[in-house]
C-alpha positions in Angstrom: 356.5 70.6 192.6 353.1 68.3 192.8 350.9 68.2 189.8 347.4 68.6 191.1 344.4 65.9 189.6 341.6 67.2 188.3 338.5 65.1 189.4 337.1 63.0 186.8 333.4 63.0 185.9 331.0 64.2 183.5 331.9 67.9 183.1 328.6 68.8 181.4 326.6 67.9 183.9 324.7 71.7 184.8 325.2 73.0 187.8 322.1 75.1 189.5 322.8 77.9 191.5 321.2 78.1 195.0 320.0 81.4 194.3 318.1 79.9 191.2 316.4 77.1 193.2 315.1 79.8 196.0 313.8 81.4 192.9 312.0 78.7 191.6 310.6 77.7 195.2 309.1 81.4 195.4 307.4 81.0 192.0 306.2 77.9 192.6 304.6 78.9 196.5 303.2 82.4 194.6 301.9 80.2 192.2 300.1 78.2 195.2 299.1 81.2 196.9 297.5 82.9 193.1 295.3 79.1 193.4 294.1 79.6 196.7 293.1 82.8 196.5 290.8 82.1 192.8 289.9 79.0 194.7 288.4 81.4 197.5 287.3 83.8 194.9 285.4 80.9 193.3 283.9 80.1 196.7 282.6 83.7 197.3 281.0 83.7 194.0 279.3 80.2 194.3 278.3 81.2 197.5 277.0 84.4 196.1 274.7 82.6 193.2 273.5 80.4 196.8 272.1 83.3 197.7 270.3 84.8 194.9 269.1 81.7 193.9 267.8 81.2 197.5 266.3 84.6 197.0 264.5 84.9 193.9 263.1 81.5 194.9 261.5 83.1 198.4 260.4 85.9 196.1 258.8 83.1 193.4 257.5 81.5 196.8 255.6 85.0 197.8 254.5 85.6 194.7 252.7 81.9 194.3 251.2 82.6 197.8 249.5 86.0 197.0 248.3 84.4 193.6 247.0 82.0 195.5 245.3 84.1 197.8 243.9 86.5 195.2 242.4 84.3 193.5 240.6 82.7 196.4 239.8 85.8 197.0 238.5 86.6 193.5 236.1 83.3 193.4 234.7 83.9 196.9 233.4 87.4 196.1 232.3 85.9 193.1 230.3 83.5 194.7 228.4 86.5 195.9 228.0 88.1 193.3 224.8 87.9 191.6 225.2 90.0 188.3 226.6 87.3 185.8 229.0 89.9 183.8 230.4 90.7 187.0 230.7 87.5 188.2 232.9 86.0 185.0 234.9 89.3 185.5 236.2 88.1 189.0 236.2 84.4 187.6 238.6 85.6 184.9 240.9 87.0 187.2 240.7 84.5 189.6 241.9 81.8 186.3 244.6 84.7 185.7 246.4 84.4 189.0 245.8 80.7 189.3 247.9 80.3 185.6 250.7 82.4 187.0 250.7 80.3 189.9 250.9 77.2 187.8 254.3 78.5 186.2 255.8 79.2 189.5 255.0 75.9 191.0 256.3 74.2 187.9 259.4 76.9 187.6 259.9 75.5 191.0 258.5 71.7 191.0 256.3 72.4 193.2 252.9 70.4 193.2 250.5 71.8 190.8 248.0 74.1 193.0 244.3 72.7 191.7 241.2 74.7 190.3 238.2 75.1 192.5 235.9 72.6 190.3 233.0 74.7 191.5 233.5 78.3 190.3 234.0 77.1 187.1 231.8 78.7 184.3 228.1 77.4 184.4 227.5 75.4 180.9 224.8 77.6 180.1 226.8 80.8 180.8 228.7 81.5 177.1 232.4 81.4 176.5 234.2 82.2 173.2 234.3 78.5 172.6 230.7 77.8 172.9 229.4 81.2 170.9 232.0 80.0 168.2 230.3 76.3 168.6 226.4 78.1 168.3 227.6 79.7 165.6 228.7 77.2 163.7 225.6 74.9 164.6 223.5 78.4 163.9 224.4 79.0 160.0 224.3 75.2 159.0 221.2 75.3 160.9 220.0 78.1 158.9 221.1 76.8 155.4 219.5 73.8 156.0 216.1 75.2 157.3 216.5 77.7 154.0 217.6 74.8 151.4 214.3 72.8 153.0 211.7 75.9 152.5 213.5 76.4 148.7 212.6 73.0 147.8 209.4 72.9 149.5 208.3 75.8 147.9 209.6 74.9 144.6 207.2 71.8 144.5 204.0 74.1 145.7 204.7 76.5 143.0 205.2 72.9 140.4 201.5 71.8 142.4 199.8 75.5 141.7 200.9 75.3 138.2 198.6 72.7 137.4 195.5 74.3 138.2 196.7 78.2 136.6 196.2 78.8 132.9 199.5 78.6 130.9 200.0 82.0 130.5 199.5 82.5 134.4 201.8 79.7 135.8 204.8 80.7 137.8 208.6 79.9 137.7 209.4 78.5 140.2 213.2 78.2 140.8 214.6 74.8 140.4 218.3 73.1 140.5 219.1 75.0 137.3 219.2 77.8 139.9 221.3 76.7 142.4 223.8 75.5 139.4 223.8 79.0 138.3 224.5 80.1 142.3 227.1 77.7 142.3 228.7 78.3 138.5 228.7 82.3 139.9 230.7 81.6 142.9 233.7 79.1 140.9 233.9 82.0 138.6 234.3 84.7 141.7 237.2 82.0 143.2 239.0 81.1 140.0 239.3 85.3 139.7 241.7 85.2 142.7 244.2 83.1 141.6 244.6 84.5 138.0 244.3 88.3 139.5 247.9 87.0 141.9 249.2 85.3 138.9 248.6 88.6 136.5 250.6 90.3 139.7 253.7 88.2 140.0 253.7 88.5 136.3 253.5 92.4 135.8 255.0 93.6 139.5 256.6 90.3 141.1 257.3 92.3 143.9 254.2 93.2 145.2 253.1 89.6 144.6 256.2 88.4 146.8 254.9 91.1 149.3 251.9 90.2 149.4 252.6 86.3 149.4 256.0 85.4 150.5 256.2 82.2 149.7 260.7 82.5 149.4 260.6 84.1 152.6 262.7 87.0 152.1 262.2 90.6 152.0 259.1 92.4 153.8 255.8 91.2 153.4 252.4 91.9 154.6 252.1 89.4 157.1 254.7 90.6 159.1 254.2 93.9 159.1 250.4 93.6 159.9 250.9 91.7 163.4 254.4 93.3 164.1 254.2 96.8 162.8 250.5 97.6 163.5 248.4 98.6 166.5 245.8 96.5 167.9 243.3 99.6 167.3 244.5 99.3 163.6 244.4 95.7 163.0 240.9 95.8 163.9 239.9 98.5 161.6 241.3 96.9 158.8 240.2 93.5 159.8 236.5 94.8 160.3 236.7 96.4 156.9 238.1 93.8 154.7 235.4 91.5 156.1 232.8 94.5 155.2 233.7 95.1 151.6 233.5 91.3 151.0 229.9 91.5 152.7 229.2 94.6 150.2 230.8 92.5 147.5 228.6 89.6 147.8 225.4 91.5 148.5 225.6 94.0 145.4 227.7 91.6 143.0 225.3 89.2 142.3 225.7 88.4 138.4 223.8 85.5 137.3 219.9 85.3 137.5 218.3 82.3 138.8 
């Protein structure tokens, strides 16, 4: 009887099935397949954003070019218009659509469109800048036409005097006056501070309401330009401005 060999070699070496490889190959080409297809997928929706993009920009592009036009047509009807009011109405709009058409062209780098240099306001028509400017130049105008006449008419009265009898002679008011004007008015301002330091002492709260210098917490700031109307802000505007104005006319403590 012959004794059969048994091969020699490494006997641990694994052996793979062929099934097993055909499985591995069908993961590995669904695996391919899954990639191509998000590839695609990707495509689509790159392809997709093309287009929006494409299209809000031809929507941007219409709008710019009826801005443009209305406001060219705005300044030439202004140019015949002859009632001035009227005539910065259409001007005003006309600056309206040429600002929105200034953020399109720079949304979209587009050359900045430029203003018609010749419908621009007249310098002697008035703006909010210019009334704010004559304003301005008006009361320093006016204190120092009233602060010449005071001292003008404090050296005729000092002139008169010396022809009047004694008990005859006027008063006239002098810089003892205007000290006394002054003195009146640092004792009004230094009541301000010691009234808010009397609140954050007593009611801290309401003085962190009503300056919130930590930042936390409601305060009147705030709530004035977030939680009020325009209508009301006005109102209370007009009338804090009005009971200073009463204030000062009616409040008048020291005598010149």
């Amino acid at each position: 009887m012959q004794t059969q060999t048994m091969p020699t070699g490494d006997l641990t070496s694994p052996v793979i099935p062929l099934n097993k490889i055909s499985d591995l190959a069908q993961a590995e080409a669904d695996a391919h397949a899954l990639v191509a297809q998000a590839n695609a997928k990707l495509d689509q929706i790159a392809q997709q954003r093309e287009r929006e993009r494409l299209e809000y920009e031809g929507q941007l592009l219409k709008e710019y070019d009826g801005r443009m036009k209305d406001a060219k047509f705005f300044r030439e009807q202004a140019r015949q218009e002859d009632d001035p009011k009227e005539k910065r109405a259409l001007l005003a709009l006309a600056a309206q659509d040429e600002e929105k058409a200034r953020e399109i062209a720079s949304e979209l780098a587009l050359p900045m469109p430029a203003v018609d240099t010749a419908d621009k306001t007249p310098w002697w028509q008035f703006t909010h800048g210019k009334m704010a400017i004559f304003q301005v130049v008006g009361i320093l105008g006016l204190l120092i036409f009233f602060y010449q006449q005071f001292v003008g008419y404090q050296a005729r009265i000092v002139e008169m005097n010396k022809t009047l009898p004694f008990d005859k002679q006027l008063q006239p008011y002098d810089e003892t006056s205007i000290q006394k004007f002054f003195f009146e008015k640092l004792v009004q301002f230094s009541d301000l501070p010691t009234a808010l330091l009397m609140v954050f002492l007593v009611v801290p709260f309401v003085g962190f309401y009503v300056l919130p210098f930590f930042g936390f917490g409601r305060n009147i700031y705030t709530e004035f330009k977030e939680e009020l109307t325009a209508w009301q802000r006005t109102k209370i505007t007009v009338s804090i401005i009005l009971g200073f104005l009463f204030y000062l006319a009616f409040s008048h403590l020291v005598k010149p």
